[in-house]
N, C-alpha and C positions, 0 to 999 in steps of 0.2 A: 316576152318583149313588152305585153301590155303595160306590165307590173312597175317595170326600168320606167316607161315613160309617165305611170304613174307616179312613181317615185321622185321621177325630176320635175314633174309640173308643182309637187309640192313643196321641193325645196325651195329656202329662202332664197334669194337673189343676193346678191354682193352687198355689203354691207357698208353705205357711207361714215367713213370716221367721224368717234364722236367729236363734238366741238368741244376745245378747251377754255375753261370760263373763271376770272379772277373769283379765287375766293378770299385772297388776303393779301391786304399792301404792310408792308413793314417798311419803314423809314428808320434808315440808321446815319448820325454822323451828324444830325442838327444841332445846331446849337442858339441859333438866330430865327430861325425860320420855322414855325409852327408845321408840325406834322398835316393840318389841312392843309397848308400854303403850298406845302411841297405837294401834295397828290394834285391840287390841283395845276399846278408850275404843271406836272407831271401828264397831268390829263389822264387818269388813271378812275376807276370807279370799279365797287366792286360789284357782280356779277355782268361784267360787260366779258364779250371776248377778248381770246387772246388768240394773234397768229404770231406767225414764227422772225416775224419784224417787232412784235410788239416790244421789247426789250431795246433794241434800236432806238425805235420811233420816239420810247420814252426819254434814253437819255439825249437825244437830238434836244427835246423840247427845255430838259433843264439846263444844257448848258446855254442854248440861246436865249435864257433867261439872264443871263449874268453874274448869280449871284454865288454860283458857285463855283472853289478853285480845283474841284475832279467831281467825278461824275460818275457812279458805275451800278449798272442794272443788271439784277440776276432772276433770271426765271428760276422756278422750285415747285416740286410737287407738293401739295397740302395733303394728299393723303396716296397711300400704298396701295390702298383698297381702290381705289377712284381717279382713273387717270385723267380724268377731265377737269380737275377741281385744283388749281395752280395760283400758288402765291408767287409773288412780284416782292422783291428785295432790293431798294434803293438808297444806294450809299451817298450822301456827297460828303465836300469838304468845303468847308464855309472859308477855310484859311484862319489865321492866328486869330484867336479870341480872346479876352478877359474878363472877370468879374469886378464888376464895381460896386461897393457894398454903400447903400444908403447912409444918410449921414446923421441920422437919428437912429434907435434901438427898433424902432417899428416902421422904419425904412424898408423897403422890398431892395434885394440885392439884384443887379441883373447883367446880361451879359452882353458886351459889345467889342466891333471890332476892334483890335488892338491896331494902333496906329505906329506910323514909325517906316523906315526903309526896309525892317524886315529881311535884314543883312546875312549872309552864312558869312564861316572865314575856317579857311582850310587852310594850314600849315604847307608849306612846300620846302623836302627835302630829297636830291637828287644828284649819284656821282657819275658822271659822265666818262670814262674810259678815254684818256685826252686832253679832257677837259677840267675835269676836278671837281670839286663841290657845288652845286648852286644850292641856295636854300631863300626864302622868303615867305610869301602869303599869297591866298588867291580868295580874293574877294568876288562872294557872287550874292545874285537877287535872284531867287524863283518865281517863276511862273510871270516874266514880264510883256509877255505877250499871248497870254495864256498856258493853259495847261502845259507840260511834258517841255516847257521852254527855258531858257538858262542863261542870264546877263552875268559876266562874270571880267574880272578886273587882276588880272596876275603881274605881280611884282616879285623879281628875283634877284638876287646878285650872287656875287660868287665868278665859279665858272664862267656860267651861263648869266649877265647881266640884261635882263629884260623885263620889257613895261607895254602892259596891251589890254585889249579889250576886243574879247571874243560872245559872240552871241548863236545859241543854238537851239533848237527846235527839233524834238521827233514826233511825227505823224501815226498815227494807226492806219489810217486808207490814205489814200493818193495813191499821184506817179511817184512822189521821193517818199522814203522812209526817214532823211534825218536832213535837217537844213543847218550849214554852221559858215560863219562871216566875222571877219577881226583885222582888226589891224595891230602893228605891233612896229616899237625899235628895240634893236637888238647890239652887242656888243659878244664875242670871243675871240680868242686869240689862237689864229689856227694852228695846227700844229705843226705842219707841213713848214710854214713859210716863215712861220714865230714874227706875225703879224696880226696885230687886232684888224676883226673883220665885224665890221659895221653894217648891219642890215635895218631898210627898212620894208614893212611888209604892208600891204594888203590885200585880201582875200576873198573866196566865197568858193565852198563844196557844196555836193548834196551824195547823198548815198541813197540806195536801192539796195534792199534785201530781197532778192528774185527766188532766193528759195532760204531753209535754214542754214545754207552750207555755203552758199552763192551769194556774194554783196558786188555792185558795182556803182563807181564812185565819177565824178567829175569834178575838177577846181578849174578855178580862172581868175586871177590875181595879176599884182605888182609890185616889182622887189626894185627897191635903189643899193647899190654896193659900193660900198669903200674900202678897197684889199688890193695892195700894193700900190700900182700906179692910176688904179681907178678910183677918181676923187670924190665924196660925198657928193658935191654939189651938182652930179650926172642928173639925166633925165630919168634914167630909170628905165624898166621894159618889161614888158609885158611874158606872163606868162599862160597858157593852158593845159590841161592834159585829163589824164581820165586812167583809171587800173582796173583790174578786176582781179578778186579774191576769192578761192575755194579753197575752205579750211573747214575741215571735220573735227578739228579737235574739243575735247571739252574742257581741257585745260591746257593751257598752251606750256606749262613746264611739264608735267606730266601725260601728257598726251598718251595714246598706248593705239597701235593701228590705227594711223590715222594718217592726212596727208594735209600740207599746206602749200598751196602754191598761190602766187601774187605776180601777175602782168599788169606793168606799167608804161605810160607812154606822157611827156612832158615838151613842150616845145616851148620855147626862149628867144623872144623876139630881141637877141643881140643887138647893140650896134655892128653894122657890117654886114652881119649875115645870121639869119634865123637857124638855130640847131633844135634837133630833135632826139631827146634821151631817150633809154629804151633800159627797164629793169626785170629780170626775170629769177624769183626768186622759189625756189623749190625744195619742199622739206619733209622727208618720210619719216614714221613712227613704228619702227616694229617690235612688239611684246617677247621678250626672250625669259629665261626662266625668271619664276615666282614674280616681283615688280619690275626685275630691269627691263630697258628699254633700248634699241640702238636708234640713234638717229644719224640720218644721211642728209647733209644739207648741198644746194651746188645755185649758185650765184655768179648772173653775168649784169653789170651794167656794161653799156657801149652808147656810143654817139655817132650820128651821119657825119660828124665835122669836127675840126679842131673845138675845142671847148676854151672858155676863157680861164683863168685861175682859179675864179669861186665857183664855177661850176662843174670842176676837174670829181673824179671820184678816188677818195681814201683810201690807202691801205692799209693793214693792220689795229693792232687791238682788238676787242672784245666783239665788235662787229661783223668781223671776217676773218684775223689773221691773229690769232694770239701767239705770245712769244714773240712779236716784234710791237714797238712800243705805234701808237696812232700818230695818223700821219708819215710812216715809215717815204712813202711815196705816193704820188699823185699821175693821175692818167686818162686821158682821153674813155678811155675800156681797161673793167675791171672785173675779171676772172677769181674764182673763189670757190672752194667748198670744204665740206669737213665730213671728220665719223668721230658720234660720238656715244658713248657709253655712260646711260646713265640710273643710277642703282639708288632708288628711296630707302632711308631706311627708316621710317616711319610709317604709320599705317595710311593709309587709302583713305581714313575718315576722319585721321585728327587735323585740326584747325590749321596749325602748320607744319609745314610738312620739310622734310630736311635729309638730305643726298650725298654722295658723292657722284665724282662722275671722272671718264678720262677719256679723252682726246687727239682725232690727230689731223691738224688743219694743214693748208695749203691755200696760195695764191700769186697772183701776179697782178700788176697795171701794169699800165703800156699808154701812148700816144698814135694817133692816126701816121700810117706809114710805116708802122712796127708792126708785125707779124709775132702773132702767139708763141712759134717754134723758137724764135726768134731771142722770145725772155727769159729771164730766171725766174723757174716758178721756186719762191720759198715755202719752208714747210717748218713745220713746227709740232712738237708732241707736249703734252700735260697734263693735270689732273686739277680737280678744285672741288669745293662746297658749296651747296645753294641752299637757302632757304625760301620758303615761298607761303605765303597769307596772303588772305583776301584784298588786303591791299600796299602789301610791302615784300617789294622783292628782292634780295641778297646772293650775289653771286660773287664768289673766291676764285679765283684759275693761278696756278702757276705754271707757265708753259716755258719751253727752250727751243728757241730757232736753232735747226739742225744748223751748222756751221756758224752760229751768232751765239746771244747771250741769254739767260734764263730774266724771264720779265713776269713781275707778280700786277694781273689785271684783277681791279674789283670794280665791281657796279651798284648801284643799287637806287629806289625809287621808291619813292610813296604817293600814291594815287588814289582820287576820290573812290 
């Protein structure tokens, strides 16, 4: 017993961790701003410590320096042998630059900001199932209110004839993940009523990503309508609402055991009397042999009250009901869902990727005072092609309403 306590009065005692200590700054992405300038922007020095904010705390200091348009700091070990000896890796982005070369032979050449609006311009081409071609441009400015933010300008015709001006924002911390505000006018011709329908809009969302799978969103705007006998020159009415989204998917065409489900809730401050929408939109992915996949979709919107015209809900086409053309009929509540079968026949890791797939849908609308039992629920069978890239998507369907006529839907989109 001596020996034991001998033993532990000599052992060491607990060992405080060693401190981690800058052994190297590296500056990457300068182009304007001298490598001192930035360490010191930075507050950085080598052999000071390091704690586990210090990467923070640094890029805190350069962005509220101003001068640059990103910012990103990385801790690094300097050596394998020595965990305490830590290099500091600081990227920024000065934004667009240029050389201007002296005006003599022994002129020093040097580099400054490039001036100008600093414009993007993205093509816009998109066919709408209904509606038909819209195609145009979309003018936008980065970084107009700093970082990760987006002034953008879309003009379209076709189809879809519209002109706006949206602005948006995503955050790294806060309460919101992504801030987006626009106004817009709008022209289509609905389908339903073979009436141009005149909107005009203004808006403001914010969305929350509460986990990677979990997003929840709020808007609150104002729409003016002119569609049938409600005249442009209306006051207009207000709207609000709010959804939430749980989707596992990692590709939303390919999906493979995965689930999408999306609850919505909208409320329309009428003339007459305020309604309140309700969208429930639900969608399984199950893996069956080698790539195919079945998917089960099932879709209710409904309303507390009579709805007015433009905010009745669709039936048919590519949306909900193939084999019957868009716009088939319109309704207070609208019932939907499908099975569908869907077989890549391309690999898993080429760029684009390209399917068949077959189908067999069903649906109904209805108006307040109609009972579900009540309607014809139509149905419809078919098959189609998709193609799918990172940012252009093509879908083929030719489907046949049991008792009606075979209708060939296609769609397709190009997006940033």
């Amino acid at each position: 017993m001596t020996s034991w306590l001998l033993l532990l009065a000599l052992s060491p005692g607990p060992q405080a961790p060693a401190r981690e200590v800058l052994a190297e700054i590296r500056i990457q992405g300068n182009l304007l701003t001298p490598d001192d300038e930035v360490r010191r922007l930075a507050g950085l020095e080598i052999g000071m410590p390091v704690t586990p904010g210090t990467p923070d705390d640094v890029a805190a200091r350069l962005r509220a320096a101003g001068r640059f348009e990103r910012v990103e700091v990385l801790k690094r070990f300097a050596s394998i042998a020595d965990a305490t000896q830590i290099v500091i890796v600081v990227i920024v982005d000065e934004g667009p630059v240029k050389i201007e070369w002296g005006a003599g032979p022994d002129a020093p050449a040097r580099v400054v900001r490039r001036r100008g609006l600093r414009l993007l311009y993205l093509p816009v081409l998109d066919f709408e199932d209904g509606y038909g071609f819209s195609y145009g441009l979309r003018v936008a400015r980065p970084n107009p209110i700093g970082s990760r933010s987006r002034l953008s300008f879309p003009l379209t015709w076709g189809g879809d004839k519209r002109a706006g001006v949206e602005i948006d924002k995503n955050f790294q911390r806060g309460p919101v993940t992504r801030v987006e505000a626009g106004a817009s006018v709008a022209r289509r011709r609905h389908p339903f009523y073979g009436e141009n329908d005149d909107r005009r809009r203004a808006w403001v969302a914010a969305e929350r990503d509460l986990t990677r799978s979990l997003r929840a969103s709020t808007t609150a705007g104002w729409q003016q309508v002119a569609l049938l006998d409600r005249p442009a020159g209306n006051a207009g009415f207000f709207q609000t609402g709010a959804d939430i989204v749980f989707d596992t998917r990692l590709d939303p065409v390919l999906a493979r055991n995965a689930v999408y489900v999306r609850a919505a809730w909208i409320r329309s401050n009428v003339p007459g009397d305020a309604v309140n929408q309700t969208t429930v939109d639900a969608r399984g992915y199950a893996g069956l042999l080698g790539q195919s996949v079945l998917v089960v979709r099932a879709l209710r919107e409904d309303a507390d009250g009579p709805l007015p015209p433009y905010l009745k809900s669709m039936l048919g086409g590519m949306p909900n009901l193939r084999g019957f053309k868009r716009g088939t009929a319109v309704g207070d509540t609208l019932v939907a869902g499908s099975l569908e079968l869907r077989v890549p026949l391309t690999s898993p890791l080429s760029f684009g990727k390209i399917g068949v797939a077959a189908f067999f849908d069903a649906g109904t609308t209805y108006d307040k005072g109609v009972r579900f039992d009540d309607t014809r629920l139509e149905r419809a069978v078919g098959g189609g092609v998709w193609f799918s890239a990172a940012f252009l998507r093509l879908n083929l369907a030719v489907a046949r309403g049991l008792g009606g006529a075979t209708r060939v839907h296609f769609g397709t989109s190009v997006s940033p």
